[in-house]
C-alpha positions as CSV (number, residue, x, y, z in Angstrom):
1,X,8.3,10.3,6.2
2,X,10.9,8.0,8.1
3,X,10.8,4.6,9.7
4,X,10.2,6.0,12.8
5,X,7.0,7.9,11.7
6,X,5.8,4.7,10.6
7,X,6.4,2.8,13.3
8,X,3.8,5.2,15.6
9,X,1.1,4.2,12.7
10,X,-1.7,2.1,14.5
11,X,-3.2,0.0,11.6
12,X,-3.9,-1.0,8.0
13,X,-7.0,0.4,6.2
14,X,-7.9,-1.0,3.2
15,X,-10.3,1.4,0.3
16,X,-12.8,-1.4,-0.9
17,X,-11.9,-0.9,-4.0
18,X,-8.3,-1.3,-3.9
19,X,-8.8,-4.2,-1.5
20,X,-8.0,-6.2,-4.1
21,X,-6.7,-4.6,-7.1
22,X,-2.8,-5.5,-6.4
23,X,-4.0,-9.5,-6.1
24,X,-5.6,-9.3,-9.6
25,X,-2.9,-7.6,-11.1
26,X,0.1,-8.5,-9.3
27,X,-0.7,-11.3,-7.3
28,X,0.4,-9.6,-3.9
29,X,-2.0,-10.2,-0.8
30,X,-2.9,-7.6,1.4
31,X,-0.7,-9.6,4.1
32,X,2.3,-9.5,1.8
33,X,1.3,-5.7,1.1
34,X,1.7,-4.9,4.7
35,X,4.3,-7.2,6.0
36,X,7.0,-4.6,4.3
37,X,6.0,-2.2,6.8
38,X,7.5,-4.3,9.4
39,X,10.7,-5.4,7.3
40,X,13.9,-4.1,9.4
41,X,15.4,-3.0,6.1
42,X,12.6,-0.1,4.0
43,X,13.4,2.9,2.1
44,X,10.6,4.9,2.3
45,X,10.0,8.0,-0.2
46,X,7.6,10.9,-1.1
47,X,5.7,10.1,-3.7
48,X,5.5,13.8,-5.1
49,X,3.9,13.3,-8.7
50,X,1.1,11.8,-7.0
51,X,0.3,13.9,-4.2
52,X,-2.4,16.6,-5.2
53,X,-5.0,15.5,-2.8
54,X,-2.9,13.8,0.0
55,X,0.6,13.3,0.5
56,X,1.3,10.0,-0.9
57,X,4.2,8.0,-0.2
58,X,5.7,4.8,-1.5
59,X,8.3,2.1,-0.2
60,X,10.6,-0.9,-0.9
61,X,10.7,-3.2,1.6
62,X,10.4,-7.6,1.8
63,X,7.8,-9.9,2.8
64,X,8.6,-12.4,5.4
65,X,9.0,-14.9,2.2
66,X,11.9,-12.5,1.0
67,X,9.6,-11.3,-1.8
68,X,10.6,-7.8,-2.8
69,X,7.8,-5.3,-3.5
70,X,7.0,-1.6,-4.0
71,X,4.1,-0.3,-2.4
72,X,2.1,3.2,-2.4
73,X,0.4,4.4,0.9
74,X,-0.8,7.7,2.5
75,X,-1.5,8.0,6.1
76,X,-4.9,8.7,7.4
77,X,-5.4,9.0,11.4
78,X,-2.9,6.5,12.2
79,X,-3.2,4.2,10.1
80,X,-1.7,3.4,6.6
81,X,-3.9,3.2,3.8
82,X,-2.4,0.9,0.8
83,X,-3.0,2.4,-2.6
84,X,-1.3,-0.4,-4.5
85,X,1.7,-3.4,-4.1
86,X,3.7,-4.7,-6.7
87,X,7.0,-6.6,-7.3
88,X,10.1,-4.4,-7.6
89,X,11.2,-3.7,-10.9
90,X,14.2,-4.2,-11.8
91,X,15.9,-1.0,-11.2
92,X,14.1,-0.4,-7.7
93,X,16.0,-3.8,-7.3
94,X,19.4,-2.6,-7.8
95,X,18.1,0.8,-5.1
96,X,16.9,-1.5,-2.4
97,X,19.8,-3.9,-3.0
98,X,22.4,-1.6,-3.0
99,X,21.0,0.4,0.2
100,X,20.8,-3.0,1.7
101,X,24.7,-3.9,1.1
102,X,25.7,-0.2,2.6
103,X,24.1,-0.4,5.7
């Protein structure tokens, strides 16, 4: 799935209960969680080992406040359904940055 997939998706949908999960364990808000989508600069990647039941698909992208996360989605009728959101680690870091610098 590329950028321009993503950019014909409608809307967010949230599961109730991951509405909240990446707050209480990351401290990322839904907003944050779906401002990457609209970051000029996302690598988006199939998220294979997770995939059994749905295609499942996860990105690296920033917040309006610079804040670099990962996030897991699938796609469900147009709209992208947030699994999970989470601060890069380290080494997704040095992906996103380096992609970053070569474009």
């Amino acid at each position: 799935m590329h950028k321009k997939i993503l950019q014909l998706l409608l809307s967010f949908e949230w599961d109730s209960s991951n509405q909240h999960k990446s707050w209480k364990k990351h401290g990322i808000t839904q907003q944050e969680a779906e401002q990457v989508f609209m970051c000029d600069h996302i690598l988006v990647y199939d998220d294979e080992k997770h995939s059994n039941v749905e295609a499942r698909y996860y990105l690296l992208g920033e917040t309006q406040e610079s804040k670099k996360l990962f996030v897991v989605f699938t796609v469900r009728s147009n709209k992208v359904r947030i699994v999970s959101a989470r601060a890069m680690s380290r080494g997704e870091r040095k992906i996103y940055e380096k992609q970053e610098a070569d474009s």
